[in-house]
C-alpha positions as CSV (number, residue, x, y, z in Angstrom):
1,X,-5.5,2.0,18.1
2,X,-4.4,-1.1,19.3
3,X,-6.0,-4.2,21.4
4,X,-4.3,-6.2,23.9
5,X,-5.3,-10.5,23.3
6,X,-5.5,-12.3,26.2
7,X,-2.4,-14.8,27.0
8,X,-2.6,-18.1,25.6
9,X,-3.5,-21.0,27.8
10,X,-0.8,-23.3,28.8
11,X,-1.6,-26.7,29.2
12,X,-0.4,-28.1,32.2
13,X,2.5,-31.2,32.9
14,X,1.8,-34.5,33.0
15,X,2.5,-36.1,35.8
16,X,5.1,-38.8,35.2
17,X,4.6,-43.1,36.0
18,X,6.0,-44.0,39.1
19,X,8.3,-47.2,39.1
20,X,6.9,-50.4,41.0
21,X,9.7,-50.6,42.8
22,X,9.5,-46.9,44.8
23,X,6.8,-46.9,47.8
24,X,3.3,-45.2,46.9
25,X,3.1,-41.5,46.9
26,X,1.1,-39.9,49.2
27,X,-2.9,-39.2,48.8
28,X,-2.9,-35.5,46.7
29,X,0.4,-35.4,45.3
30,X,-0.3,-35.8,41.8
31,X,-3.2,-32.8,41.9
32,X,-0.4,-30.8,44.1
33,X,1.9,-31.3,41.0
34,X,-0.5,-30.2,38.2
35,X,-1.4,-27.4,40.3
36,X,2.2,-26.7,40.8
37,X,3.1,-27.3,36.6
38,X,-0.1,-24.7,36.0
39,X,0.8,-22.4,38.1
40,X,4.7,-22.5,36.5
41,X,3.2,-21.9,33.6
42,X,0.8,-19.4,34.3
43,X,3.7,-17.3,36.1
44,X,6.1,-18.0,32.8
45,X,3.7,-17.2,30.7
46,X,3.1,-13.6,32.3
47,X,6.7,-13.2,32.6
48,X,7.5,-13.6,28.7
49,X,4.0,-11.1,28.5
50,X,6.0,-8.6,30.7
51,X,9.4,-8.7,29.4
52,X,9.7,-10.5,26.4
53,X,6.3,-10.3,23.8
54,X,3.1,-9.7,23.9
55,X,0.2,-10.1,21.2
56,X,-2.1,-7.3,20.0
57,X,-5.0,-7.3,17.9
58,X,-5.6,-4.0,15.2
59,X,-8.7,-3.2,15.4
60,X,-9.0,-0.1,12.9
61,X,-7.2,0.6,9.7
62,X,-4.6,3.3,10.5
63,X,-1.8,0.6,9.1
64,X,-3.6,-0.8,5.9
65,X,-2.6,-2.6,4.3
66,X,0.1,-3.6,6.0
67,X,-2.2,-4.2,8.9
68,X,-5.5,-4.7,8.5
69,X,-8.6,-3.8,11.8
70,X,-11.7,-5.5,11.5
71,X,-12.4,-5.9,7.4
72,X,-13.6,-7.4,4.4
73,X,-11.9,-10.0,2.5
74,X,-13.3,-10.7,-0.9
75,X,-12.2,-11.6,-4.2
76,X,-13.8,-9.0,-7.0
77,X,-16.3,-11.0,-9.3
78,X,-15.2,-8.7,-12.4
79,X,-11.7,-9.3,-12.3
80,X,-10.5,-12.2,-9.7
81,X,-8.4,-9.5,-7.4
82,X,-8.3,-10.5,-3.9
83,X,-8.4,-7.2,-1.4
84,X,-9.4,-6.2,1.8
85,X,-12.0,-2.9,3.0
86,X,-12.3,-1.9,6.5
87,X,-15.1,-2.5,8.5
88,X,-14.0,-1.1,11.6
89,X,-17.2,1.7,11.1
90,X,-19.4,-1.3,12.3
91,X,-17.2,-1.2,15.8
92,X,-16.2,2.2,16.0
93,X,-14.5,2.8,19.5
94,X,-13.9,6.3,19.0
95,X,-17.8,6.8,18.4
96,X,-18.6,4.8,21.4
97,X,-16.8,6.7,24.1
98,X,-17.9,10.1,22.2
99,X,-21.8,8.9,23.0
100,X,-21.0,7.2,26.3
101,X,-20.1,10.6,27.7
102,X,-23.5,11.9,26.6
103,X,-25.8,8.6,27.7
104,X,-26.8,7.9,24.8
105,X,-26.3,4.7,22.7
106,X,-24.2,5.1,19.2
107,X,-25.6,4.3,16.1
108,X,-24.5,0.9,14.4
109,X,-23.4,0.6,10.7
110,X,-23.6,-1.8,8.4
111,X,-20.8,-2.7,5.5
112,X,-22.9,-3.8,2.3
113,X,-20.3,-3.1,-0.5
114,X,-16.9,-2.7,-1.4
115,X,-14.7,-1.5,-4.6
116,X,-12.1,-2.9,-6.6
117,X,-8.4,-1.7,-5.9
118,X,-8.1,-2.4,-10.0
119,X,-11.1,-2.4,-12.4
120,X,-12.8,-0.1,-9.6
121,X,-16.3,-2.3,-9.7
122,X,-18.3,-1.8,-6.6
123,X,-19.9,-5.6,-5.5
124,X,-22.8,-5.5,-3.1
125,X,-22.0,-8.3,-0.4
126,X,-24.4,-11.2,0.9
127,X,-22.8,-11.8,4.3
128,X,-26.5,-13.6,5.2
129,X,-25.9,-16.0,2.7
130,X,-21.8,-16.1,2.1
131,X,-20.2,-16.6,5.6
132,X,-17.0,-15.2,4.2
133,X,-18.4,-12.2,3.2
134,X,-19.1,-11.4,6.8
135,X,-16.9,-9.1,8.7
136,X,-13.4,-10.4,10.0
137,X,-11.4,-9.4,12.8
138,X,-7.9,-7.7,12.4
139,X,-4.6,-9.0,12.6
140,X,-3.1,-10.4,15.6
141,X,0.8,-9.4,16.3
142,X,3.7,-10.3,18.2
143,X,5.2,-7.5,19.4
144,X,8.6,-7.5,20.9
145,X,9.0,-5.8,24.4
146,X,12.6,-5.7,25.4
147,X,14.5,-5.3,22.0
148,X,14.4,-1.3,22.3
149,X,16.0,-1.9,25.5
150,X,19.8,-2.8,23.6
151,X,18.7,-0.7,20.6
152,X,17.4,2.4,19.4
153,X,14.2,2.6,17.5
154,X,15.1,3.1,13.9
155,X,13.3,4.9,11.1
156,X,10.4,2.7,9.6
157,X,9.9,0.3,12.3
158,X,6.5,-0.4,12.9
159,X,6.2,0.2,16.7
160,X,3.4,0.0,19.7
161,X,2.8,2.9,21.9
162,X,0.7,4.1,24.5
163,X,-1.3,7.1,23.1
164,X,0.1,10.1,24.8
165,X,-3.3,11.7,25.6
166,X,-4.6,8.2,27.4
167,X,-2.2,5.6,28.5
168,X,-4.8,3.3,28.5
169,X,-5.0,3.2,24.7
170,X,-2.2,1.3,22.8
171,X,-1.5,2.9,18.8
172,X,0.3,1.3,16.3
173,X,2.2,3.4,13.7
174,X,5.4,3.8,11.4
175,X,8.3,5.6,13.0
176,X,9.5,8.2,10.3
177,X,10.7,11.0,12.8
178,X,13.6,10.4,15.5
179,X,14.9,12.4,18.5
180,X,16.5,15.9,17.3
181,X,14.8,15.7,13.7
182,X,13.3,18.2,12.2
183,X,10.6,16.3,9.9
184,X,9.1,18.0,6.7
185,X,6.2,16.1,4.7
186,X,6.6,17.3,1.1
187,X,5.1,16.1,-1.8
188,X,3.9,12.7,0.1
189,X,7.8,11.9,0.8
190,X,9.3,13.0,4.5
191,X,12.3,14.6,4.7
192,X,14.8,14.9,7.7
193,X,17.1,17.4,9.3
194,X,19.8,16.3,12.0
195,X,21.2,18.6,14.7
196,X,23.7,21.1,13.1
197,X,22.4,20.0,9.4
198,X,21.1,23.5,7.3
199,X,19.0,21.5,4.9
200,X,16.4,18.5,4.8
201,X,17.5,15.7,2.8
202,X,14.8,12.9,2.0
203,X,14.1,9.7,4.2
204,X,15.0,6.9,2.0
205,X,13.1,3.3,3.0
206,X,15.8,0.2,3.3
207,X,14.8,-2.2,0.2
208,X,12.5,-4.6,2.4
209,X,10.7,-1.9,3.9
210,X,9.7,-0.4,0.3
211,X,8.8,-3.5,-1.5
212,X,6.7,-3.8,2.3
213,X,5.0,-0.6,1.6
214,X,4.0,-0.6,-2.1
215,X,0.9,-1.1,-3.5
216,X,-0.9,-2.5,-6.0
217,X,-2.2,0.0,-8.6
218,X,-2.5,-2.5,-12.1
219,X,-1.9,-6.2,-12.6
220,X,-2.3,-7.5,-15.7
221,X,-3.4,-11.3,-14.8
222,X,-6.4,-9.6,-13.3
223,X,-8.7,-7.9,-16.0
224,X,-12.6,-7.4,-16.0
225,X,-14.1,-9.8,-18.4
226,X,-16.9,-7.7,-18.9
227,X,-14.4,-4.3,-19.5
228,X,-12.6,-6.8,-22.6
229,X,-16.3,-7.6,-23.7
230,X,-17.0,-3.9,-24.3
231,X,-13.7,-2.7,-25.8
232,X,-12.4,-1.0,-22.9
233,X,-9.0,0.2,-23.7
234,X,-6.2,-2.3,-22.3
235,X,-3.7,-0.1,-20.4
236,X,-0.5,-1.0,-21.8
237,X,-0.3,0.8,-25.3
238,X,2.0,0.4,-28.1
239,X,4.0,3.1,-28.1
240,X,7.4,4.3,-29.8
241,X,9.6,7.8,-29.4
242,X,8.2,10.8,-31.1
243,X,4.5,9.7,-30.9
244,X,5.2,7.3,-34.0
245,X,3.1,4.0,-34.3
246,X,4.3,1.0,-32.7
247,X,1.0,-1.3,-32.6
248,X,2.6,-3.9,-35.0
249,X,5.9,-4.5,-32.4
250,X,4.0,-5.4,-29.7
251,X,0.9,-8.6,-30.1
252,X,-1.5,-9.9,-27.1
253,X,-3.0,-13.2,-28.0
254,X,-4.9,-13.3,-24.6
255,X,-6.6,-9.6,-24.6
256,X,-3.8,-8.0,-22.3
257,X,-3.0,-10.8,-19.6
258,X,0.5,-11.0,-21.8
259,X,2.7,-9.5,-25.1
260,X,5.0,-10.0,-27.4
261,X,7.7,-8.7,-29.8
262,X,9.7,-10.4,-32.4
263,X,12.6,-8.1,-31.6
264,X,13.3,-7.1,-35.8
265,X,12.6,-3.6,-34.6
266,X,15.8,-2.1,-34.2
267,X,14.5,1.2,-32.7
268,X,12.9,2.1,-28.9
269,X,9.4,-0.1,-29.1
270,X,7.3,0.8,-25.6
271,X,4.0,-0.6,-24.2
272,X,2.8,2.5,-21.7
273,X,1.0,2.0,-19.0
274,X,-2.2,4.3,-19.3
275,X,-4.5,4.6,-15.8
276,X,-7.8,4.1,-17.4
277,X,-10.2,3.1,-14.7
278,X,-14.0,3.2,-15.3
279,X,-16.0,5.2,-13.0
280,X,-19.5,4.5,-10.8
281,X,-21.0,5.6,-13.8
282,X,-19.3,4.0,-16.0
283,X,-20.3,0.3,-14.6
284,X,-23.5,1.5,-14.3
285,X,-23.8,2.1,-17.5
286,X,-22.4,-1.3,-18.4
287,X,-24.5,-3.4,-15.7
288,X,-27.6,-1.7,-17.9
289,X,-26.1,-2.6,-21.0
290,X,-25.3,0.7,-22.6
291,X,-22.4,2.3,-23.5
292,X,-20.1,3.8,-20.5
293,X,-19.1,7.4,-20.6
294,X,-15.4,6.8,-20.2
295,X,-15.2,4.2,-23.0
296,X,-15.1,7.2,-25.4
297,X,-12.5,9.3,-23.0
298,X,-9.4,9.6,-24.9
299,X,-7.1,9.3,-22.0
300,X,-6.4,8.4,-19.0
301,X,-6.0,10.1,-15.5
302,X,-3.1,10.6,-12.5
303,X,-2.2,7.8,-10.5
304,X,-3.6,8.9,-6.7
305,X,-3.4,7.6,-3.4
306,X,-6.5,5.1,-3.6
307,X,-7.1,2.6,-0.8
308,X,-9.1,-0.5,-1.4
309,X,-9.4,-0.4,2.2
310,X,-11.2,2.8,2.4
311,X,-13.8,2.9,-0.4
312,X,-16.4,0.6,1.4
313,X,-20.1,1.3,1.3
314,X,-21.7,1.4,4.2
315,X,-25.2,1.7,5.6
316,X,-26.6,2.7,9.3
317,X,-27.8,0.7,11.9
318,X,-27.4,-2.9,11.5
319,X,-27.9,-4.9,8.6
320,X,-32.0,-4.6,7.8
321,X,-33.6,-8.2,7.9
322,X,-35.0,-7.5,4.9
323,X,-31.5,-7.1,3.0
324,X,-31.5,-7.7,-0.4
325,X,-28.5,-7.9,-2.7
326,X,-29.9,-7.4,-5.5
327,X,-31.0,-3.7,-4.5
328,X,-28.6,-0.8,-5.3
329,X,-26.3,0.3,-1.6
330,X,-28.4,4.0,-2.7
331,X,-31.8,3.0,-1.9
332,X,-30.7,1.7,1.8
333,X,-31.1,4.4,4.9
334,X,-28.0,5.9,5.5
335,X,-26.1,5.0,2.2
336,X,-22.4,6.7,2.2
337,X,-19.7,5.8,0.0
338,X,-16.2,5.9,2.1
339,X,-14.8,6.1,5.5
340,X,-15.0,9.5,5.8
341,X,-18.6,9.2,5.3
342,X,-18.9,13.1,3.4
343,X,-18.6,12.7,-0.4
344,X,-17.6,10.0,-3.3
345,X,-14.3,11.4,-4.3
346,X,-12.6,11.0,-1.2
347,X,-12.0,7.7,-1.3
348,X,-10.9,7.6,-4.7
349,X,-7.9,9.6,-4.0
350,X,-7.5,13.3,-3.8
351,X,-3.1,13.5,-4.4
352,X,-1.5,12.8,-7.3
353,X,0.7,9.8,-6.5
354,X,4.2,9.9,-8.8
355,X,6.4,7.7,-7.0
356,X,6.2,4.1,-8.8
357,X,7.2,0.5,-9.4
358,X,7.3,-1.3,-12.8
359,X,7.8,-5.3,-12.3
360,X,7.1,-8.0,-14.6
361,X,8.3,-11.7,-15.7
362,X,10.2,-11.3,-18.8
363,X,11.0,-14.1,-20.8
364,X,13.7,-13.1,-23.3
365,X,14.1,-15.3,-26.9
366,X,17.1,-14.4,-28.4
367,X,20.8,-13.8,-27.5
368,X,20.5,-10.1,-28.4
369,X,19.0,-6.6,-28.0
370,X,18.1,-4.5,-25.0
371,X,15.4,-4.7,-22.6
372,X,13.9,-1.2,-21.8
373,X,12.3,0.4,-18.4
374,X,10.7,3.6,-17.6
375,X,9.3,5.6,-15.1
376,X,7.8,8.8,-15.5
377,X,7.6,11.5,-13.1
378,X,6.7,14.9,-13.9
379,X,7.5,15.0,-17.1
380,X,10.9,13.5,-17.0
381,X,11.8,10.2,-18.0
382,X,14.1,7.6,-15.9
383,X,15.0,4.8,-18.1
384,X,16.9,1.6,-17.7
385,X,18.3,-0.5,-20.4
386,X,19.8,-3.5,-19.9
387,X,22.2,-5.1,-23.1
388,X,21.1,-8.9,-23.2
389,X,24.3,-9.9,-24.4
390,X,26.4,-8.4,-21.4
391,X,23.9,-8.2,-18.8
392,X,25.0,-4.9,-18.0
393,X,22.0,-2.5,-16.7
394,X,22.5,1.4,-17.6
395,X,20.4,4.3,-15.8
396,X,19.8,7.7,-16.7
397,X,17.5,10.3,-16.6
398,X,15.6,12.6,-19.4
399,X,18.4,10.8,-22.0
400,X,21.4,12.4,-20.1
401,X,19.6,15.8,-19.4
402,X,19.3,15.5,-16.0
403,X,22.2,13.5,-13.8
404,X,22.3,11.7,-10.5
405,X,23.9,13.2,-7.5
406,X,25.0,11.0,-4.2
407,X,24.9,11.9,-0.5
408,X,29.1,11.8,-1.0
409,X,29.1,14.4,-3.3
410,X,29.6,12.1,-6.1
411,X,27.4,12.9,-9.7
412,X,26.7,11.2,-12.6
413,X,25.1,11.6,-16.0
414,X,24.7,7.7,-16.9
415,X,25.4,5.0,-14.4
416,X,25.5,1.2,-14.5
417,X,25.9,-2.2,-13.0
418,X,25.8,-6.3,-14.2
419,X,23.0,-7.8,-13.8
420,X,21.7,-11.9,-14.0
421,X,19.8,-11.0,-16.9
422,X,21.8,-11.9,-19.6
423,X,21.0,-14.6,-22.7
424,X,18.0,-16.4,-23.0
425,X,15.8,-17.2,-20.7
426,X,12.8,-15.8,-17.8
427,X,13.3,-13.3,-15.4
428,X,11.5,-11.5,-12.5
429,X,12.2,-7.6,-13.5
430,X,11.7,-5.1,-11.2
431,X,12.4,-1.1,-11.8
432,X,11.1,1.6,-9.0
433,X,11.7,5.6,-8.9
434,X,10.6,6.2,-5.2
435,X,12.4,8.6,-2.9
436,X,13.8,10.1,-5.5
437,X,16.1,7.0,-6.0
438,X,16.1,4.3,-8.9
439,X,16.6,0.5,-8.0
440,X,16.7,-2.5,-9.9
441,X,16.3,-6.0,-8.9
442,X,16.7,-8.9,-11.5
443,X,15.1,-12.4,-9.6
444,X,14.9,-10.8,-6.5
445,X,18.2,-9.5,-6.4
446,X,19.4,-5.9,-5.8
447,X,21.9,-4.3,-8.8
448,X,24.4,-3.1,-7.5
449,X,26.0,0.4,-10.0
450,X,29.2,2.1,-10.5
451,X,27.8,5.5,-9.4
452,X,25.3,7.0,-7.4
453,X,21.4,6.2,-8.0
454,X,19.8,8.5,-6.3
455,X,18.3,12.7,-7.6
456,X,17.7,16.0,-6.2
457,X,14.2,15.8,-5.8
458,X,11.9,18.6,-6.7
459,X,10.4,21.4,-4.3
460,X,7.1,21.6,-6.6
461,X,6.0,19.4,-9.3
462,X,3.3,19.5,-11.8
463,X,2.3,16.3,-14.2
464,X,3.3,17.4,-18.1
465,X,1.9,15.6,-21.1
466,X,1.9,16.6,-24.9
467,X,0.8,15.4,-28.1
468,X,4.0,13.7,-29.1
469,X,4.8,11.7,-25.8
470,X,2.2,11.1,-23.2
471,X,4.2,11.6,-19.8
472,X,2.5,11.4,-16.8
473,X,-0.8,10.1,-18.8
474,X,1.6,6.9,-19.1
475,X,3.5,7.0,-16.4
476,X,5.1,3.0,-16.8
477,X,6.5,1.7,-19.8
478,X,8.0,-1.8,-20.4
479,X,10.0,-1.6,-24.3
480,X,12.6,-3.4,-26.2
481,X,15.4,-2.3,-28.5
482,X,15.7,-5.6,-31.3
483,X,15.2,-7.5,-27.9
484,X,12.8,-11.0,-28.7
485,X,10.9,-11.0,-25.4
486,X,7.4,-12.1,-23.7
487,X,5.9,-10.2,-20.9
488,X,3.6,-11.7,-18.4
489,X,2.4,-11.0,-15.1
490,X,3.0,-7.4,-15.3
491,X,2.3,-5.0,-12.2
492,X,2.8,-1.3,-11.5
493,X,2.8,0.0,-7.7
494,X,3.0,3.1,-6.0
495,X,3.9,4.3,-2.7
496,X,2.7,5.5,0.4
497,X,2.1,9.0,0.1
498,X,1.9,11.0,3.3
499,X,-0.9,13.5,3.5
500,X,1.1,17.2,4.9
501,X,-2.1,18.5,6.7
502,X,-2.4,18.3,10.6
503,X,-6.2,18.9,10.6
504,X,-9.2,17.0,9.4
505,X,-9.0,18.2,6.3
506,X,-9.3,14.9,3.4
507,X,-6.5,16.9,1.3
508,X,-3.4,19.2,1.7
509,X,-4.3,21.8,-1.2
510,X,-4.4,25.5,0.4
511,X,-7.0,26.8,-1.5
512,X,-10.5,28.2,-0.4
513,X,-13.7,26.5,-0.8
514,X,-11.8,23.3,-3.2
515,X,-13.7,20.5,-3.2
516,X,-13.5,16.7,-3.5
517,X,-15.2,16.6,-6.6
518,X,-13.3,19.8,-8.3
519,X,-9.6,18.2,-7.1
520,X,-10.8,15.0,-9.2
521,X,-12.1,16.3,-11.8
522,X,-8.9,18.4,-12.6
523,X,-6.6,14.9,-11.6
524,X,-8.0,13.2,-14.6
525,X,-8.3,16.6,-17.3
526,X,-4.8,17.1,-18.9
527,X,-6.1,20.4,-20.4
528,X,-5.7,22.3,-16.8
529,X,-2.9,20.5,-15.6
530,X,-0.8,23.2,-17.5
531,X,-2.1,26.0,-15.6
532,X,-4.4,24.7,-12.4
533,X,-3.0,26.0,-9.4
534,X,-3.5,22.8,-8.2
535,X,0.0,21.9,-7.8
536,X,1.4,25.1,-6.5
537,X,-0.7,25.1,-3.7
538,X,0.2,22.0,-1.8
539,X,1.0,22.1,1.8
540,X,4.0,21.1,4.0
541,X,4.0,19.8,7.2
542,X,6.9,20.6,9.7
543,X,7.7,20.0,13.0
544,X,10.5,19.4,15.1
545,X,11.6,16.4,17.5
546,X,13.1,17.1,20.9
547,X,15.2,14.8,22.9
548,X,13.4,11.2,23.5
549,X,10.8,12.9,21.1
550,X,9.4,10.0,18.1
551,X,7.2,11.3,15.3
552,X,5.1,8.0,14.3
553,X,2.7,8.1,11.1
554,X,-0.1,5.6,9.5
555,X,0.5,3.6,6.4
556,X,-3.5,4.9,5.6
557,X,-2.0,8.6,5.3
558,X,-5.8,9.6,4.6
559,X,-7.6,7.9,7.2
560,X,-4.8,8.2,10.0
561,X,-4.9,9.8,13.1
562,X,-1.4,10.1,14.1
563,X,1.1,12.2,15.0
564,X,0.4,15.2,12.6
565,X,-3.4,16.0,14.2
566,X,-2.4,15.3,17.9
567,X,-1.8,18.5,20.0
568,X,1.6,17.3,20.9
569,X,3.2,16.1,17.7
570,X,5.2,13.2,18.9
571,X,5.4,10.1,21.2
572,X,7.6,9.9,24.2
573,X,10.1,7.4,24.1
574,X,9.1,6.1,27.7
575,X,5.5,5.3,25.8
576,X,7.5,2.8,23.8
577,X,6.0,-1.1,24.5
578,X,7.7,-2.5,21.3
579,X,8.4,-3.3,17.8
580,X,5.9,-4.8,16.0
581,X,7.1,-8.4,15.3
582,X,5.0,-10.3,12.7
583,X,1.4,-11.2,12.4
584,X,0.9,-14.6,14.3
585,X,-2.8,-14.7,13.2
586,X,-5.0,-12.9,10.5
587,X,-8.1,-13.7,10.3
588,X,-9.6,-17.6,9.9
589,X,-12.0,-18.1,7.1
590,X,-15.6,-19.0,7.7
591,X,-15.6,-21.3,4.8
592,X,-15.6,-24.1,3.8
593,X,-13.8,-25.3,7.3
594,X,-14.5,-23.0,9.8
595,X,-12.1,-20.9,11.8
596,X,-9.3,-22.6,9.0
597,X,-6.2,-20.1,9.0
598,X,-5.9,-17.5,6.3
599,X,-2.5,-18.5,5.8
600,X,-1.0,-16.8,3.1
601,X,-1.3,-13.6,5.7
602,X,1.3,-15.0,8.3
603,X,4.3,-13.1,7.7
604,X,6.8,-10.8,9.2
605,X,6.2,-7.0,9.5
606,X,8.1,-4.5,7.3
């Protein structure tokens, strides 16, 4: 949902001198003329409201994190991360109107904790004694009014409607489905069919609107001291074609935060990224000074669609007066872990998420060599090496196995394009394999190739690993070919991933009696994940658009309520108010100046 703010105050004229020389005005006129300025302004002010733009506050977290409801902000103590985790549960409309109708008064909740996007620790907050650990209201938009009035909406605007089932309610969702579509969710990608088209091709995001939309899954300026204190294992591994060793290309002098390579090495050198997260357990373990469980795991698990912004701990009624930090969330009335409020492993991410981005600072220390990128994605590699000496970027997948193949008809078995990267120096890298489609920007700039960059995507897809090359168990990798180079600041992201279910199921796997805790457990065991019907038994989500007809969807796939669970599965276009501008004003801090503006949030909307 979406919350109207109420018009800014105008302040009024002043009234200007009056020259010696003109006679006195008469008793009144200067109150008659800041009435008059007010009530110019007043009327202006509603007219822009009306037909211009009008600001909305979010107040839940259907749009995280690209808009964020009433939250958290907090920086994790382990690692440094900032992130944000809802706390619209403590003002849960939906729950009030649902009691209202009975008379009876709605229980409160308390947020007490929240987990880590990155090392996964859960802190216990102190909002008694921290003032920004209190709960913060949600973004405040501009919203434009009149610009679908000399345009149509376009896919992946972010756009403000009234709810069809009660006008009174304004939502605020991503517009993936237009009029005369046929929309197919797939895999966590949407797919489109036009009038007179006989198959769905997939909805590609414009650049700005993906780099918008990704998240954060690793950064490597932001590791757990206490993980490196342990010897958990860093997840960027040394690791070279055919399973061979490669620990001596590749050095960290500052336990992961950075590497090296001399670039002597005149065959593929990698560092893989491995997605070893500790568990609950495992920082239990370590916060009673034994041994964690996963320390001794020898691999990792799948990437999954895990929101920071939905694995909060919370507790009911409000917060007790005799809160204590220091006491575990467990032993509080009401503990539940997650938004959903029924088990552990929902938050944690129930779908295996394979579409990624790779991006880094690489400073590069000699004249020659290449610089290597790859994604992995079921099994099948999508590399990019770029020659140093030219510049020139070449793409291709599985080594030429598998070719590219444009929306002209146009195929390719290798494509490639010049890039700034060339000679010594440092460069902003980034690689990305989303929507079945590779792009590369070097400093922030789009390469441009000779041929198409874009794949057939797969109907069904299951996540391969083997004892000679890890695949999906190191999804990321980040190499060099006799390349000198420094890596710093290195960061892998994924993608939304849209949930194909249009109940209240947590998950989209048709198969009976499933769990949350059996779906996790088999998303981080690569013995199953040959077998597991798992992946063959995902569902897809179809529906089609009629004339006027929008099909709008939530950046929080899991926590959503949008178009897939209404019982109309669209938005009339006359329930359009606008396009969702930029966010004016996040929240202010509490500390150290009160009310000071959080900045850094200010930005337009993608």
């Amino acid at each position: 949902m979406i919350s109207k703010t109420k018009p800014s105050s105008i302040a009024p004229r002043v009234p200007q001198a009056v020259a010696p020389q003109h006679p006195p005005l008469p008793p009144g006129h200067a109150t008659r003329e800041t009435v008059e300025s007010i009530a110019l302004a007043v009327i202006l002010a509603f007219l822009f409201r009306a037909f211009v733009a009008e600001a909305f506050v979010i107040p839940t977290g259907s749009m995280a994190p690209t808009l964020m409801g009433q939250h958290k902000d907090v920086r994790c103590p382990e690692c440094g991360y900032w992130y944000q985790a809802g706390a619209s549960i403590e003002d849960d409309e939906t729950l009030a109107q649902r009691y209202q109708e009975t008379g009876r008064i709605p229980p409160k909740s308390a947020v007490i904790a929240t987990t880590c996007p990155l090392c996964r620790y859960r802190q216990t907050l102190d909002p008694p004694s921290h003032a920004n650990e209190r709960t913060f209201s949600g973004d405040r938009i501009l919203v434009s009014k009149f610009v679908y009035d000399f345009t149509s909406p376009q896919r992946w605007d972010v756009i403000v409607f009234k709810y069809p089932f009660n006008a009174k309610q304004n939502f605020i969702k991503r517009l993936v489905g237009l009029p005369n579509e046929d929309i197919l969710i797939r895999l966590g990608d949407v797919f489109v069919r036009g009038p007179g088209q006989e198959h769905y091709e997939i909805a590609r995001k414009p650049d700005g609107k993906l780099q918008a939309m990704l998240q954060v899954v690793d950064d490597s300026r932001h590791i757990a001291t206490r993980l490196t204190e342990i010897g958990w294992p860093l997840r960027w591994q040394a690791w070279a074609a055919g399973g061979q060793d490669a620990t001596a290309a590749w050095s960290t002098a500052d336990q992961g935060h950075t590497y090296s390579t001399d670039g002597v090495t005149q065959q593929d050198v990698w560092l893989r990224y491995h997605h070893r997260v500790p568990s609950a357990e495992d920082w239990q373990a370590i916060e009673q000074g034994q041994t964690p469980p996963g320390l001794s795991a020898p691999h990792g698990e799948l990437i999954t669609d895990f929101y920071a912004y939905n694995a909060f701990t919370s507790v009911d009624g409000p917060l007790p007066e005799s809160y204590d930090p220091q006491r575990k969330p467990e032993s509080y009335r009401g503990y539940k872990f997650g938004s959903d409020r029924e088990d552990a492993a929902r938050p944690l991410g129930l779908h295996w998420v394979s579409d990624l981005a790779l991006e880094g600072d690489v400073e590069v220390r000699g004249d020659t060599g290449e610089l290597l990128l790859m994604l992995v994605k079921g099994g099948v590699s999508h590399v990019c090496r770029i020659d140093i000496a030219s510049g020139v970027a070449t793409l291709s997948i599985d080594d030429g196995q598998a070719g590219f193949a444009g929306s002209d008809g146009t195929t390719a078995i290798r494509t490639s394009g010049p890039t700034a990267l060339r000679g010594r120096g440092t460069y902003q890298v980034c690689f990305s394999n989303v929507d079945a489609e590779l792009r590369l920007w070097v400093d922030q700039q789009r390469v441009v190739f000779d041929g198409p960059t874009t794949y057939v995507p797969r109907e069904r897809m299951r996540p391969v690993t083997s004892p000679t090359d890890p695949g999906d168990l190191a999804p990321a990798g980040i190499g060099s070919r006799g390349a000198a180079l420094h890596l710093q600041r290195l960061r892998l992201l994924r993608d939304v991933y849209y949930v194909a279910t249009e109940g209240s199921s947590p998950h989209e796997y048709q198969i009976a009696f499933i769990d949350s805790e059996r779906i996790r457990e088999i998303l981080s065991d690569p013995a199953v994940w040959p077998d597991t019907p798992l992946f063959d038994a995902q569902a897809e989500y179809e529906v089609a658009m009629k004339s006027d007809e929008l099909f709008p969807l939530g950046d929080n796939s899991p926590q959503s309520s949008d178009a897939r669970m209404w019982p109309r599965h669209y938005v009339h276009r006359d329930l359009l108010i606008g396009k969702a501008l930029l966010i004016y004003w996040p929240h202010p801090w509490y500390r150290p100046i009160p009310y000071w503006p959080n900045f850094q949030r200010m930005r337009l909307i993608h």
